[in-house]
C-alpha positions, 0 to 999 in steps of 0.5 A: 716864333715859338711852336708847341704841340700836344696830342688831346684824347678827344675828337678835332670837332670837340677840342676846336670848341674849346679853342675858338668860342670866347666863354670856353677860352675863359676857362683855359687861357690864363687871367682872361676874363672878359672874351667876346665876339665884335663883329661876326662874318660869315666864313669866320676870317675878318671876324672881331674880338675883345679879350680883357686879361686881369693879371696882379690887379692890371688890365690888358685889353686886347683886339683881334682878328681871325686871319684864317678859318677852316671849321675843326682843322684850322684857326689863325688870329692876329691880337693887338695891345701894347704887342702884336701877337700872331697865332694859329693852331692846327687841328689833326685827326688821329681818328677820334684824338685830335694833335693840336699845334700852336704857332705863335709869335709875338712881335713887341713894340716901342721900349718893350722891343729893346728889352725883347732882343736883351731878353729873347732866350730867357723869354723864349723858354718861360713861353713853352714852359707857360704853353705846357700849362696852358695846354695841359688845361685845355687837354683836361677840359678837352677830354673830360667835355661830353656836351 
């Protein structure tokens, strides 16, 4: 379980945007190229979605699911492809700033899970260096947003 928290200068309502609708996610995740909505459903939870990722000229598709739903405070998803990714984030309001974390855990399937205990430490740093920048993005499209 890997768990990053960072403290945006923009209100909860605004930052949630940018972390549930597919075109906004284009601009801050990274090589996510293609993000659309599958099947809506009221309240959110049991809502679809594709992802495709582009990275040094390979393709990985990924599927999701919003797993829990609570407009500007709350988003969990669960994302298949050649891994199991579980992630939430959580909105807090600091009166106008909003603190977001990310809990996210990724559970690899097949060979991939061998190499996964062999290389857990070292993959478990490269993620919260790889979340840091990615974060940094989101607080900078976040904060600079006035629609």
């Amino acid at each position: 379980m890997n768990t990053f928290t960072i403290d945006i200068d923009a209100p909860p309502a605004r930052v949630f945007k940018w972390i549930f609708e597919p075109d906004r996610n284009k601009l801050w995740l990274p090589n996510l190229v293609e993000a659309e909505v599958l099947k809506a459903v009221p309240g959110e939870v049991g809502s679809t979605f594709r992802q495709l990722y582009v990275e040094n000229g390979r393709r990985l598709e990924m599927f999701g699911t919003v797993t829990g739903y609570e407009q500007d405070r709350y988003l969990a998803c669960e994302i298949t492809g050649p891994f199991l990714l579980r992630v939430d984030y959580r909105l807090e309001d600091l009166g106008g700033r909003t603190r977001v974390t990310q809990h996210s855990e990724v559970t690899l399937k097949g060979f991939m899970k061998i190499i996964g205990i062999l290389l857990a430490p070292m993959m478990k740093k490269m993620a919260a260096k790889n979340s840091s920048t990615v974060f940094s993005k989101l607080k900078q499209l976040a904060e600079t947003d006035r629609s």
